[in-house]
ZATOR-633478 format. One record per residue: residue number from 1; residue in one letter; x, y, z of N, C-alpha, C, CB in turn. Coordinates in Angstrom, 2 decimals. Glycine has a CB too. Layout:
k:r:n_xx:n_yy:n_zz:ca_xx:ca_yy:ca_zz:c_xx:c_yy:c_zz:cb_xx:cb_yy:cb_zz
NUM:a:X:Y:Z:X:Y:Z:X:Y:Z:X:Y:Z
...
***
This chain:
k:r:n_xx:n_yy:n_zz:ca_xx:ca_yy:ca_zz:c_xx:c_yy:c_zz:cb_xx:cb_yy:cb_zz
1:x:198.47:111.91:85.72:197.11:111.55:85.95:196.70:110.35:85.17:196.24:112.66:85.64
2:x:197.45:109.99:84.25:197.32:109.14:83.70:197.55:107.78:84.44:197.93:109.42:82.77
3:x:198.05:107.60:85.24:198.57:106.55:86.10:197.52:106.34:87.14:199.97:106.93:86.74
4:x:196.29:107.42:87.19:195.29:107.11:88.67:194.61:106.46:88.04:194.42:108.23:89.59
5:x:194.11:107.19:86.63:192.98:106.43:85.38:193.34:105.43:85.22:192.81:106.92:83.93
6:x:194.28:104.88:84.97:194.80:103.51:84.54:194.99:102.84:85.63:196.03:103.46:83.76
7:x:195.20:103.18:87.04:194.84:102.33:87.91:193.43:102.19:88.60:195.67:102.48:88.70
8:x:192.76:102.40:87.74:191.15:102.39:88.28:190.24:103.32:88.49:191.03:101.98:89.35
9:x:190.92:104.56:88.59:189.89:105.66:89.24:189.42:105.74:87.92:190.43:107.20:90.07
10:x:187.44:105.81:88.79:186.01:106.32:87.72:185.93:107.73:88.05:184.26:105.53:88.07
11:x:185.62:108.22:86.93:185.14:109.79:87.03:184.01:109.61:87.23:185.28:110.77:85.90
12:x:183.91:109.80:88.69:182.48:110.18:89.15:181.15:111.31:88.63:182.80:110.58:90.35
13:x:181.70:112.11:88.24:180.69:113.27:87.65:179.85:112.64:86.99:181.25:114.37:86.73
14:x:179.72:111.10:85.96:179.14:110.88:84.71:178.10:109.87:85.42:180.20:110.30:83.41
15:x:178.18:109.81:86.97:176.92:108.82:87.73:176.32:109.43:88.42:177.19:107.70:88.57
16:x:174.72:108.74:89.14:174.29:109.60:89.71:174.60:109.14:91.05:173.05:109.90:89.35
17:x:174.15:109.19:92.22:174.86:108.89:93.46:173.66:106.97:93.72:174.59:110.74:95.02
18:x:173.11:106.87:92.67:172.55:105.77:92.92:173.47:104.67:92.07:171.04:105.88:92.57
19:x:174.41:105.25:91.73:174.81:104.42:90.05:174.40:104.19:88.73:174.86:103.36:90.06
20:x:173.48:105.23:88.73:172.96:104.92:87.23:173.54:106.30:86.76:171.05:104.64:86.96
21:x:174.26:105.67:85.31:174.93:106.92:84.59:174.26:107.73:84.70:175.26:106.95:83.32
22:x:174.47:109.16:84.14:174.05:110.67:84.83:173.37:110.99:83.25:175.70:112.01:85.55
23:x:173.80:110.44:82.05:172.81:110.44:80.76:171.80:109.77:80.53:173.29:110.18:79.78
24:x:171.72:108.53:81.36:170.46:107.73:80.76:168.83:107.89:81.26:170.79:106.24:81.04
25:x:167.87:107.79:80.62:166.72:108.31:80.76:166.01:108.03:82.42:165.95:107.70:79.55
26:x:167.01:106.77:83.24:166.29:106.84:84.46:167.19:107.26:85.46:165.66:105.59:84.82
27:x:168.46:108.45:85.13:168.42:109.16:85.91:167.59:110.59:86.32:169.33:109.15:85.84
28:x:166.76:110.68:85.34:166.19:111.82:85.44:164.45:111.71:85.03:167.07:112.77:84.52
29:x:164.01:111.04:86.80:162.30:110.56:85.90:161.58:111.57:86.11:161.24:109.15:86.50
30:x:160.49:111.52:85.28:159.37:112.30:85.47:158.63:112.39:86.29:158.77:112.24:84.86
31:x:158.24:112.64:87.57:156.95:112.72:88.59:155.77:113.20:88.08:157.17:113.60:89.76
32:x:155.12:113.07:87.32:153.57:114.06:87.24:154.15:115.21:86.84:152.54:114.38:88.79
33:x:154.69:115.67:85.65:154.63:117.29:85.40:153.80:117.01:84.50:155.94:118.27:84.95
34:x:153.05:116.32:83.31:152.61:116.21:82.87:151.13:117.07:82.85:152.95:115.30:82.95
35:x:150.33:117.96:82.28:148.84:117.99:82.76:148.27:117.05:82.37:148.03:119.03:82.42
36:x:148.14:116.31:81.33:147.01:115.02:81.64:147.72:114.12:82.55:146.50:114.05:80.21
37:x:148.08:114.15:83.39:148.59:112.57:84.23:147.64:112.72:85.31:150.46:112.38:84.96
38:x:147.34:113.65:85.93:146.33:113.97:86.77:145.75:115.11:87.08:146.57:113.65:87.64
39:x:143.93:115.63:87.36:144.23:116.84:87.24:142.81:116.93:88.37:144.36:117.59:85.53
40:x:143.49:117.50:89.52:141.80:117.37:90.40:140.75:118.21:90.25:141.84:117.53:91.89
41:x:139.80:117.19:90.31:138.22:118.12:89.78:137.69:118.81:91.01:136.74:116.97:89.17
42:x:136.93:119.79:90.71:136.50:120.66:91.49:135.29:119.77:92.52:135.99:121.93:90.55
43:x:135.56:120.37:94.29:134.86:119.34:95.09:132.86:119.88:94.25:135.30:119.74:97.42
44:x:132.45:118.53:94.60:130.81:118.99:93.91:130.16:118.49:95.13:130.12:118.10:92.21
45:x:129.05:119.84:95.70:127.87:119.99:96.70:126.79:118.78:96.68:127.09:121.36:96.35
46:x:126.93:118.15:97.47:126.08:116.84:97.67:124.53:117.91:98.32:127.05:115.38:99.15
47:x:123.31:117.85:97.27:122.23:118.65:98.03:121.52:117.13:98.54:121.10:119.92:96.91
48:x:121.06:117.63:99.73:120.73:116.47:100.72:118.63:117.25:99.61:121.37:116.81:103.44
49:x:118.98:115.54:99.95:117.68:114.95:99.34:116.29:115.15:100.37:117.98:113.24:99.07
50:x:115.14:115.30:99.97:113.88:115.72:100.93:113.76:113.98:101.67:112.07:116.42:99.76
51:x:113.11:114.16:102.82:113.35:113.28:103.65:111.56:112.07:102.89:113.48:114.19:105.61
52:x:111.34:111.11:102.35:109.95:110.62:101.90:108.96:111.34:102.79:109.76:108.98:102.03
53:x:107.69:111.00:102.44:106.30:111.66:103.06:105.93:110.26:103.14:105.19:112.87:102.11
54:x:105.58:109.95:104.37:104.57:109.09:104.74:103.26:109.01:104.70:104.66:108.95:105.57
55:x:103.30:110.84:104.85:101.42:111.02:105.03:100.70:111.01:106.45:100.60:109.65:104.27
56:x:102.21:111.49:107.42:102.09:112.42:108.35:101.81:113.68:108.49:102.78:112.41:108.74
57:x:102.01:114.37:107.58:101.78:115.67:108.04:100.69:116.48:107.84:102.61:116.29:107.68
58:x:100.85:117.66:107.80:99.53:118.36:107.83:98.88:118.57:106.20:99.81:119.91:108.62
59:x:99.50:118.83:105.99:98.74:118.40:104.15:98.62:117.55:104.08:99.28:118.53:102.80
60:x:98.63:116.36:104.49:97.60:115.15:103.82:96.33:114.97:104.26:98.07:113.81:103.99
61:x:96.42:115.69:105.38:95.24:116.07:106.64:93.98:116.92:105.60:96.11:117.46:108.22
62:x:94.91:117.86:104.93:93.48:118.82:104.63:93.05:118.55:103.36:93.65:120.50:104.67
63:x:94.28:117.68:102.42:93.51:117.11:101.25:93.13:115.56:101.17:94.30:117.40:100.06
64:x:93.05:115.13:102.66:92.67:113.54:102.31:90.99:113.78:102.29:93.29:112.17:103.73
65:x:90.34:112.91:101.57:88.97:113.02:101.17:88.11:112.23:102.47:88.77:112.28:99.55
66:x:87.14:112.84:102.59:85.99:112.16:103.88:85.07:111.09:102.90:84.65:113.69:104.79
67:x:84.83:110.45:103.86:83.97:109.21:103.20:82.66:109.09:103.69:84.58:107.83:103.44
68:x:81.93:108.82:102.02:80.18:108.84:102.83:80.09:107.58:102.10:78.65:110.32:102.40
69:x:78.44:107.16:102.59:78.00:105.94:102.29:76.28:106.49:101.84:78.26:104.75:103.72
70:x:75.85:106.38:101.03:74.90:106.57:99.87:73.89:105.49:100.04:75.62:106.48:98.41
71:x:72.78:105.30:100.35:71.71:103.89:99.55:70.19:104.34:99.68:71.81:102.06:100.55
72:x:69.54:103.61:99.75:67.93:103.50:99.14:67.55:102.54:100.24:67.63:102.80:97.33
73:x:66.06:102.74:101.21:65.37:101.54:101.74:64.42:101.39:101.54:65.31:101.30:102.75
74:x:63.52:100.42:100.88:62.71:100.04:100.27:61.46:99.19:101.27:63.45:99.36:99.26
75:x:60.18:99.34:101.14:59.75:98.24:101.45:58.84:97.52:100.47:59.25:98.42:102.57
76:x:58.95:96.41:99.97:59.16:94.88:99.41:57.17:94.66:100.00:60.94:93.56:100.58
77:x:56.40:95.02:99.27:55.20:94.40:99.35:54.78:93.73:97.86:54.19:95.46:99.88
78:x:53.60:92.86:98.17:53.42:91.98:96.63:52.73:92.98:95.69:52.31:90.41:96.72
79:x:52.43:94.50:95.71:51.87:95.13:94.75:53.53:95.75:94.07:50.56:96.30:95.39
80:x:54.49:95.88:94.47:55.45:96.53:94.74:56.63:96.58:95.62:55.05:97.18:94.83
81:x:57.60:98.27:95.03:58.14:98.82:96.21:57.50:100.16:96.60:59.61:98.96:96.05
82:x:58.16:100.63:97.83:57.57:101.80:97.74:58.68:102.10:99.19:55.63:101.86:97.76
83:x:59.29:103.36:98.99:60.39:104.32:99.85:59.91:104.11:100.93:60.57:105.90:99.63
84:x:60.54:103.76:102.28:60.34:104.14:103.39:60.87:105.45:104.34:60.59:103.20:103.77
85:x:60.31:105.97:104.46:60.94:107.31:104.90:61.07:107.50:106.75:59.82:108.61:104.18
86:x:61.92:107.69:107.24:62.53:107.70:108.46:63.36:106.38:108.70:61.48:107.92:109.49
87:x:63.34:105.73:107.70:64.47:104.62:108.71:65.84:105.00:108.35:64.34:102.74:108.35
88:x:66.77:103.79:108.96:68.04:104.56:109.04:68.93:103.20:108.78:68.33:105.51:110.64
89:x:70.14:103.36:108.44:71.32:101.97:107.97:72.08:102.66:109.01:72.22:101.74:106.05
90:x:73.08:101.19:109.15:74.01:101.15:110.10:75.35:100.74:109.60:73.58:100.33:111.10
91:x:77.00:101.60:109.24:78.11:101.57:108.56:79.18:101.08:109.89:78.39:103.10:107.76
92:x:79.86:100.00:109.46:80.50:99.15:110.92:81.80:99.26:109.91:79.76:97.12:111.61
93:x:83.06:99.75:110.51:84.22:100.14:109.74:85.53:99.78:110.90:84.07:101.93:109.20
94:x:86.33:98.57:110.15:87.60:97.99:110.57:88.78:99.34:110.57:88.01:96.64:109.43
95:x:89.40:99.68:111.80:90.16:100.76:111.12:91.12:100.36:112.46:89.39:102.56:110.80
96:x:92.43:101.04:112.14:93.99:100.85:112.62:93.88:102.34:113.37:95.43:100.63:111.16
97:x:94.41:102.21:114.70:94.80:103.47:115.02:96.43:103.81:115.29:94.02:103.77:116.17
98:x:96.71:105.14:115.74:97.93:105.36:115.57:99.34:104.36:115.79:97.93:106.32:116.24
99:x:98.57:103.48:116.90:100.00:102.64:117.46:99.45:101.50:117.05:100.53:102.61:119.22
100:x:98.46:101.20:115.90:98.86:99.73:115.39:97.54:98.96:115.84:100.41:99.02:116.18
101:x:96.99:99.70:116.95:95.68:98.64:117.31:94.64:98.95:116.10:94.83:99.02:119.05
102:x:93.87:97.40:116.27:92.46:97.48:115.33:91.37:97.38:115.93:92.27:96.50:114.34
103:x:90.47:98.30:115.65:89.09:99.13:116.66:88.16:98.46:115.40:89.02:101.53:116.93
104:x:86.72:98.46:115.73:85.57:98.64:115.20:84.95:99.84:115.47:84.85:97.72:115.48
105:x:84.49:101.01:114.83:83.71:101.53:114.67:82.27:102.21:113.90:84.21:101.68:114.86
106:x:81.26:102.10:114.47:79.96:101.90:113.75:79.27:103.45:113.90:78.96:100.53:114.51
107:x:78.39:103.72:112.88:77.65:104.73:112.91:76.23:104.39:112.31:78.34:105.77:112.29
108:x:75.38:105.04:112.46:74.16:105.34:111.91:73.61:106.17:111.14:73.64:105.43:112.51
109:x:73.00:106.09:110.13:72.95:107.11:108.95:71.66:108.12:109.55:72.58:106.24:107.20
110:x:71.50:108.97:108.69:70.60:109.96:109.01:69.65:109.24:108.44:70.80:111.39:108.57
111:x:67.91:109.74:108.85:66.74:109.22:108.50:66.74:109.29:107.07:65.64:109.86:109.13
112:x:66.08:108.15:106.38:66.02:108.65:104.85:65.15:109.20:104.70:66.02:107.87:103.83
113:x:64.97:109.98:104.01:64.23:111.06:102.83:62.70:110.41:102.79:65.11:110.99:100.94
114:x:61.95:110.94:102.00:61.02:110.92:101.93:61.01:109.57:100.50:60.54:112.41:101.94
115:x:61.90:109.50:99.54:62.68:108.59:98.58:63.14:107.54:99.10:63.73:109.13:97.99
116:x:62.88:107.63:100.44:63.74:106.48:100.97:65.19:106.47:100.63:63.22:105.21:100.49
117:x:65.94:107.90:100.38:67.23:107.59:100.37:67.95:108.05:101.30:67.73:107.87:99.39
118:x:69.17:107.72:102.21:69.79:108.02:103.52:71.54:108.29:102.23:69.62:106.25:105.16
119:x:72.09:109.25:103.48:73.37:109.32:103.20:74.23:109.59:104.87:73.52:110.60:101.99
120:x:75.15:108.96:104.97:76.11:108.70:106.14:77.45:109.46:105.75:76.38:107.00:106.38
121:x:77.75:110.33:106.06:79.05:110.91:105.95:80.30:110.22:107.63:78.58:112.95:105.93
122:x:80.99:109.67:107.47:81.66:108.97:108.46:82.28:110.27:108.98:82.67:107.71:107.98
123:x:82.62:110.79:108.23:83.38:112.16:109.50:83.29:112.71:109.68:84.12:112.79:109.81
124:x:81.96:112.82:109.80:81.07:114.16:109.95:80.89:112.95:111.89:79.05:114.60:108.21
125:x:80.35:112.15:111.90:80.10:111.35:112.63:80.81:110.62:113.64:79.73:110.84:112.07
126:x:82.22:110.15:113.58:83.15:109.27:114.33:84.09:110.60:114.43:83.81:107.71:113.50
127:x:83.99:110.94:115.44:85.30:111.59:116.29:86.29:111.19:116.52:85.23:111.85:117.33
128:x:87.55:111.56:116.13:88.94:111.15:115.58:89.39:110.21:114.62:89.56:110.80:116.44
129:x:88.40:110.52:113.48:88.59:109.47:112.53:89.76:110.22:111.41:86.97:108.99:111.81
130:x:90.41:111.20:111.90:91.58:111.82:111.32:92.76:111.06:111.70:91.73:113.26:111.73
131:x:92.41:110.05:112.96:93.98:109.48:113.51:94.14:108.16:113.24:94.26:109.58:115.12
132:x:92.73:107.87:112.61:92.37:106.04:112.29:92.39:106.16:110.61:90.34:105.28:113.02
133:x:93.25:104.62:110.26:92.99:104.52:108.97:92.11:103.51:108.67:94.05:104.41:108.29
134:x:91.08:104.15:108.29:90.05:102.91:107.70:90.31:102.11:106.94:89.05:103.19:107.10
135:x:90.18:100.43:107.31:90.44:99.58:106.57:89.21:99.06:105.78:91.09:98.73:107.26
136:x:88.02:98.95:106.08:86.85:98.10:105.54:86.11:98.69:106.15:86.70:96.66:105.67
137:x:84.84:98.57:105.33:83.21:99.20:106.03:82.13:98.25:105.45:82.70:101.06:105.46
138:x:81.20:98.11:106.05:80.51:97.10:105.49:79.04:98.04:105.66:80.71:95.48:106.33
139:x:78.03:98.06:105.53:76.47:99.03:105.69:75.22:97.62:105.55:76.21:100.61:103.87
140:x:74.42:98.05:106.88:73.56:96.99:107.35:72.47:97.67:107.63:74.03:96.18:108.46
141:x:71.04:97.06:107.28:69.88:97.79:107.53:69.91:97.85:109.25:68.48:97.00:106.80
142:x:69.54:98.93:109.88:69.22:99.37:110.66:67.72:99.48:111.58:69.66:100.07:110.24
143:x:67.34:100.01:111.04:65.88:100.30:111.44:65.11:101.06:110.46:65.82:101.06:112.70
144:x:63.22:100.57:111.17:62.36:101.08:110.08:61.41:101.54:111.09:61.80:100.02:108.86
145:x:60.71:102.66:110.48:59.42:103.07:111.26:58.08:102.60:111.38:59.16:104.08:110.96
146:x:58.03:101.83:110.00:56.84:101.54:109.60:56.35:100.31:110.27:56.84:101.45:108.23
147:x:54.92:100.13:111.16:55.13:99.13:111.81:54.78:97.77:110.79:54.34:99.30:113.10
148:x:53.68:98.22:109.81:53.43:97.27:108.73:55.03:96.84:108.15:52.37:98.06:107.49
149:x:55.94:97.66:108.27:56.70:96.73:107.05:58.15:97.15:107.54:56.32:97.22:105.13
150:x:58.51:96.21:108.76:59.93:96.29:109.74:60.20:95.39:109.82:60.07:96.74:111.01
151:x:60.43:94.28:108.86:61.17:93.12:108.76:62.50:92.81:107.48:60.02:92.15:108.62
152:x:63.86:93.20:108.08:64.94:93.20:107.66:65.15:91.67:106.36:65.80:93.27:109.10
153:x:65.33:92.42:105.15:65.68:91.17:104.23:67.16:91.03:103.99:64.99:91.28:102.79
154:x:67.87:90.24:103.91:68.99:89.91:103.22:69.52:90.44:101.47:68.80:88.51:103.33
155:x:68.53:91.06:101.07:68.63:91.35:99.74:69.77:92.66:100.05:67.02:91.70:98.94
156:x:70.55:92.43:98.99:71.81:93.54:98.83:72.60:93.20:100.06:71.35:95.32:98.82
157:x:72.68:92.51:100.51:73.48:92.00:102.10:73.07:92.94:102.94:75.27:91.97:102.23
158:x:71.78:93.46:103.19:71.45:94.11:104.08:71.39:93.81:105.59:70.56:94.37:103.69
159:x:71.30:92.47:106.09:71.63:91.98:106.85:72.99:91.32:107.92:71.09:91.67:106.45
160:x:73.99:90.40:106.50:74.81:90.15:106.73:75.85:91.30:106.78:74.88:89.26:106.12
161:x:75.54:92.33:105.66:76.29:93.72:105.64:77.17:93.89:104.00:77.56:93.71:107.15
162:x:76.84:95.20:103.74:77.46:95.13:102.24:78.24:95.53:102.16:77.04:95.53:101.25
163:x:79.48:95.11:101.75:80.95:95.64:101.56:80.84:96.84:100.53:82.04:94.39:100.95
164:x:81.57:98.16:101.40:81.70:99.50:100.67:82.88:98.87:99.26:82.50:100.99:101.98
165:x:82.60:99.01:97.90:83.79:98.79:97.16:83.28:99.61:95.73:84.20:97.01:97.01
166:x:82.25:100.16:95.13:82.77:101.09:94.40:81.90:102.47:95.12:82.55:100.73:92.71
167:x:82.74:103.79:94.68:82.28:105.00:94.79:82.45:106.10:93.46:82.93:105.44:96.00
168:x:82.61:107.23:94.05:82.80:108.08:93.04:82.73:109.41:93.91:81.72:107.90:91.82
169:x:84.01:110.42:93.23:84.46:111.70:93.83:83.60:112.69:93.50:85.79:112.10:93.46
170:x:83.48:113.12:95.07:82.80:114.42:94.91:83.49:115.78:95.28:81.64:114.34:95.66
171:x:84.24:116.80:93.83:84.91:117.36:94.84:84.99:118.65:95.10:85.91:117.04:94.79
172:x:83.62:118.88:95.56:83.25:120.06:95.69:83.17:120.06:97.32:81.96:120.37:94.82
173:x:82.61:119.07:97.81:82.54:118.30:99.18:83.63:118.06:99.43:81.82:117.12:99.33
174:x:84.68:117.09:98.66:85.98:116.73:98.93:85.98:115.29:99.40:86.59:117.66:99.91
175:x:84.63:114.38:99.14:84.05:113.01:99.46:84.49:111.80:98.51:82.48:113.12:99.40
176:x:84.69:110.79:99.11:84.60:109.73:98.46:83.04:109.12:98.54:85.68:108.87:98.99
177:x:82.31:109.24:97.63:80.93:108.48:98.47:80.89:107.38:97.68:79.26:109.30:98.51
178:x:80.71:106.43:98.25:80.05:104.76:98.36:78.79:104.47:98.24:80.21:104.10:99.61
179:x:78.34:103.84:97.14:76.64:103.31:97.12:76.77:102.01:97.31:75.69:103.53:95.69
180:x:75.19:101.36:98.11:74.85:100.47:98.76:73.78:100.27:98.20:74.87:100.59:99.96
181:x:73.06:98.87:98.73:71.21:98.43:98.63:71.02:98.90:97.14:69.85:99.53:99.92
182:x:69.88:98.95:96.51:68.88:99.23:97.48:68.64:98.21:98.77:67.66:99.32:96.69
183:x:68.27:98.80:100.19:68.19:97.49:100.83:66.45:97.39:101.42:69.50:97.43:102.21
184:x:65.79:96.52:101.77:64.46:96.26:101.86:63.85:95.58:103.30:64.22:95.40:100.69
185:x:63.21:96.35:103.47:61.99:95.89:104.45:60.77:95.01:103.50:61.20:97.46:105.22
186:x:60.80:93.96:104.63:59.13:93.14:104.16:58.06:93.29:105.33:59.29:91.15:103.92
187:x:56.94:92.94:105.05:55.76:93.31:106.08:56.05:91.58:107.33:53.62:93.42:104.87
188:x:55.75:91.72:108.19:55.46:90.74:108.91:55.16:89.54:108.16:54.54:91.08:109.71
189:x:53.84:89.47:107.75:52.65:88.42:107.04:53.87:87.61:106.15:51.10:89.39:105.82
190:x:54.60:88.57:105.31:55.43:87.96:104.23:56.65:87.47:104.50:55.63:88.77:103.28
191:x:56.79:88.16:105.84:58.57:86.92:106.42:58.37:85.73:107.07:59.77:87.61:107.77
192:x:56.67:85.37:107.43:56.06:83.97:108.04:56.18:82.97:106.73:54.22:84.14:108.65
193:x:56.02:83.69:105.54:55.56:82.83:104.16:57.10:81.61:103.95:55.35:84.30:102.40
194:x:56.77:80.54:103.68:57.77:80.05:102.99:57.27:79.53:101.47:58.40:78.98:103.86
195:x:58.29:79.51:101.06:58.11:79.51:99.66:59.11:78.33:99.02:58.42:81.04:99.09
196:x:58.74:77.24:97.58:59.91:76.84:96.52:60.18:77.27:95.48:59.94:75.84:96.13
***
Protein backbone atom coordinates (compact mmCIF):
# COMPACT_ATOMS: atom_id res chain seq x y z
CA UNK A 1 0.00 0.00 0.00
CA UNK A 2 2.71 1.87 0.23
CA UNK A 3 3.28 2.07 -3.47
CA UNK A 4 -0.59 3.59 -4.15
CA UNK A 5 0.37 6.44 -1.39
CA UNK A 6 3.45 7.15 -3.01
CA UNK A 7 1.98 7.14 -6.26
CA UNK A 8 -0.53 9.74 -5.44
CA UNK A 9 -3.51 8.38 -3.88
CA UNK A 10 -5.27 11.15 -1.23
CA UNK A 11 -7.09 9.74 1.58
CA UNK A 12 -10.22 10.99 0.97
CA UNK A 13 -11.92 10.66 4.44
CA UNK A 14 -9.86 13.98 5.69
CA UNK A 15 -12.06 16.27 2.84
CA UNK A 16 -15.28 17.29 2.55
CA UNK A 17 -16.89 16.50 -0.86
CA UNK A 18 -16.42 20.32 -1.64
CA UNK A 19 -12.59 20.13 -0.90
CA UNK A 20 -12.23 21.80 2.04
CA UNK A 21 -10.39 19.64 4.66
CA UNK A 22 -12.93 17.84 6.94
CA UNK A 23 -11.07 19.79 10.23
CA UNK A 24 -11.15 23.26 9.31
CA UNK A 25 -13.72 25.65 10.72
CA UNK A 26 -15.54 26.10 7.18
CA UNK A 27 -16.29 22.73 6.84
CA UNK A 28 -18.68 22.78 9.41
CA UNK A 29 -20.71 26.37 9.43
CA UNK A 30 -23.10 27.51 11.62
CA UNK A 31 -26.71 28.35 10.20
CA UNK A 32 -28.60 30.29 12.98
CA UNK A 33 -28.42 27.85 15.96
CA UNK A 34 -27.55 30.58 17.82
CA UNK A 35 -30.68 32.25 20.03
CA UNK A 36 -29.62 35.74 19.65
CA UNK A 37 -29.04 35.57 15.80
CA UNK A 38 -32.69 35.80 15.35
CA UNK A 39 -35.68 35.41 17.29
CA UNK A 40 -39.37 36.19 15.90
CA UNK A 41 -41.55 38.49 17.84
CA UNK A 42 -44.92 37.77 18.53
CA UNK A 43 -47.48 39.04 15.51
CA UNK A 44 -49.05 42.51 17.35
CA UNK A 45 -53.06 43.45 16.68
CA UNK A 46 -53.19 46.57 14.60
CA UNK A 47 -56.66 48.18 16.49
CA UNK A 48 -58.16 50.09 13.62
CA UNK A 49 -58.41 53.61 14.63
CA UNK A 50 -62.09 55.59 14.97
CA UNK A 51 -62.88 56.95 11.64
CA UNK A 52 -62.56 61.53 12.36
CA UNK A 53 -66.01 63.31 13.14
CA UNK A 54 -66.83 65.87 10.86
CA UNK A 55 -69.89 66.90 12.68
CA UNK A 56 -72.23 64.79 10.80
CA UNK A 57 -73.83 63.02 13.04
CA UNK A 58 -76.42 63.01 15.42
CA UNK A 59 -74.65 64.36 18.45
CA UNK A 60 -73.52 67.35 17.12
CA UNK A 61 -77.16 67.90 16.20
CA UNK A 62 -78.36 67.88 19.85
CA UNK A 63 -75.40 69.69 21.38
CA UNK A 64 -74.80 72.35 18.72
CA UNK A 65 -76.09 75.66 20.34
CA UNK A 66 -79.15 77.82 18.64
CA UNK A 67 -78.51 81.35 17.99
CA UNK A 68 -80.41 84.46 19.14
CA UNK A 69 -79.96 88.05 18.47
CA UNK A 70 -80.67 90.46 21.55
CA UNK A 71 -81.09 94.59 21.13
CA UNK A 72 -82.94 97.72 22.30
CA UNK A 73 -85.13 100.30 19.91
CA UNK A 74 -85.11 103.54 20.89
CA UNK A 75 -86.75 106.62 19.79
CA UNK A 76 -84.19 109.64 19.53
CA UNK A 77 -86.32 112.89 20.42
CA UNK A 78 -84.52 116.34 21.56
CA UNK A 79 -85.88 115.88 25.28
CA UNK A 80 -84.38 112.34 25.08
CA UNK A 81 -84.78 108.58 24.55
CA UNK A 82 -87.55 106.76 25.32
CA UNK A 83 -88.39 102.62 24.40
CA UNK A 84 -90.52 102.00 21.63
CA UNK A 85 -92.66 99.21 22.19
CA UNK A 86 -94.08 97.01 19.27
CA UNK A 87 -91.53 97.49 16.71
CA UNK A 88 -89.53 94.82 15.40
CA UNK A 89 -85.57 94.28 13.75
CA UNK A 90 -84.84 92.35 10.88
CA UNK A 91 -81.60 89.39 11.12
CA UNK A 92 -80.39 88.65 7.23
CA UNK A 93 -77.89 85.53 7.64
CA UNK A 94 -75.28 84.22 4.78
CA UNK A 95 -75.43 80.44 5.25
CA UNK A 96 -74.07 77.24 3.08
CA UNK A 97 -76.35 74.44 2.58
CA UNK A 98 -75.72 70.81 2.38
CA UNK A 99 -74.27 70.60 -1.25
CA UNK A 100 -72.24 73.75 -1.07
CA UNK A 101 -74.83 76.37 -2.25
CA UNK A 102 -75.00 79.92 -0.52
CA UNK A 103 -78.70 81.07 0.42
CA UNK A 104 -79.69 84.30 2.25
CA UNK A 105 -81.94 83.95 4.88
CA UNK A 106 -83.83 86.69 6.86
CA UNK A 107 -86.14 86.77 9.82
CA UNK A 108 -87.95 89.17 11.94
CA UNK A 109 -87.73 89.58 15.57
CA UNK A 110 -90.62 89.49 17.88
CA UNK A 111 -92.29 92.92 18.93
CA UNK A 112 -90.20 94.61 21.56
CA UNK A 113 -91.24 94.83 25.01
CA UNK A 114 -92.57 97.49 26.53
CA UNK A 115 -88.33 98.48 27.21
CA UNK A 116 -88.11 98.52 23.86
CA UNK A 117 -86.17 95.37 23.97
CA UNK A 118 -86.76 92.52 21.11
CA UNK A 119 -85.03 89.11 21.09
CA UNK A 120 -84.86 86.85 17.72
CA UNK A 121 -84.05 83.31 18.32
CA UNK A 122 -83.04 82.07 14.53
CA UNK A 123 -84.22 78.53 15.14
CA UNK A 124 -86.90 78.86 16.64
CA UNK A 125 -87.76 80.80 13.23
CA UNK A 126 -85.91 79.50 9.85
CA UNK A 127 -86.96 76.01 9.11
CA UNK A 128 -84.08 73.75 8.36
CA UNK A 129 -81.58 75.74 9.77
CA UNK A 130 -80.17 72.30 11.22
CA UNK A 131 -78.90 71.54 7.50
CA UNK A 132 -77.42 75.19 6.85
CA UNK A 133 -74.24 76.42 8.29
CA UNK A 134 -74.45 79.90 9.15
CA UNK A 135 -71.86 81.98 7.92
CA UNK A 136 -72.68 85.80 8.86
CA UNK A 137 -75.75 87.68 10.17
CA UNK A 138 -76.02 91.13 10.12
CA UNK A 139 -79.57 92.84 12.27
CA UNK A 140 -81.35 95.93 10.65
CA UNK A 141 -84.10 98.11 12.03
CA UNK A 142 -87.23 96.90 10.79
CA UNK A 143 -90.20 98.61 11.70
CA UNK A 144 -91.90 101.00 14.19
CA UNK A 145 -95.41 101.65 15.32
CA UNK A 146 -95.19 104.90 16.41
CA UNK A 147 -96.40 107.22 13.81
CA UNK A 148 -94.63 110.33 15.53
CA UNK A 149 -91.32 108.62 15.54
CA UNK A 150 -90.79 105.94 12.33
CA UNK A 151 -87.86 107.26 10.85
CA UNK A 152 -84.93 104.66 10.64
CA UNK A 153 -81.34 106.14 11.83
CA UNK A 154 -78.07 104.72 10.90
CA UNK A 155 -76.86 104.82 14.48
CA UNK A 156 -75.44 101.28 15.55
CA UNK A 157 -75.68 100.32 11.70
CA UNK A 158 -79.19 100.04 12.02
CA UNK A 159 -79.73 100.66 8.63
CA UNK A 160 -76.81 99.51 6.73
CA UNK A 161 -77.00 96.38 9.23
CA UNK A 162 -74.89 95.35 12.30
CA UNK A 163 -72.60 92.59 12.11
CA UNK A 164 -73.51 89.77 14.84
CA UNK A 165 -69.72 89.44 16.47
CA UNK A 166 -69.77 89.32 20.21
CA UNK A 167 -72.25 87.11 22.35
CA UNK A 168 -72.38 85.14 25.35
CA UNK A 169 -73.65 81.43 26.39
CA UNK A 170 -76.68 80.68 27.66
CA UNK A 171 -76.82 77.27 28.85
CA UNK A 172 -79.69 76.59 30.26
CA UNK A 173 -81.41 77.48 26.79
CA UNK A 174 -78.37 76.00 25.07
CA UNK A 175 -78.03 79.68 23.03
CA UNK A 176 -75.45 81.57 21.70
CA UNK A 177 -77.08 85.09 22.01
CA UNK A 178 -75.70 88.13 20.15
CA UNK A 179 -76.29 91.84 21.21
CA UNK A 180 -76.98 94.62 18.81
CA UNK A 181 -78.11 98.65 18.76
CA UNK A 182 -79.22 100.11 20.76
CA UNK A 183 -80.85 100.99 17.40
CA UNK A 184 -83.15 104.31 16.97
CA UNK A 185 -86.07 105.82 15.50
CA UNK A 186 -86.26 109.74 14.92
CA UNK A 187 -89.60 111.71 14.53
CA UNK A 188 -90.25 112.96 10.96
CA UNK A 189 -89.66 116.92 11.82
CA UNK A 190 -86.00 115.77 12.87
CA UNK A 191 -84.92 113.63 9.71
CA UNK A 192 -85.99 117.02 7.46
CA UNK A 193 -83.33 118.96 9.87
CA UNK A 194 -79.88 119.35 8.49
CA UNK A 195 -77.35 120.17 10.59
CA UNK A 196 -72.99 121.22 10.87
Amino acid sequence: MDVISSAGYVDSSKYGFDGIPADSPQANPIYGTKEDIYTPKPEEKVEEKEKPYYGTQKEEKENRLSIGVQGLVLCKLDSGYSPVQGASAKITCKAVDEDGVEKSVSICSEATDERGYFIAPLSNKLSGLEKLKVRECQAYLHSSPLKNCNVPTNVNRGIDGALLSTFRVLKEKKMKLYSVGPFFYIPQSQSTRTGC
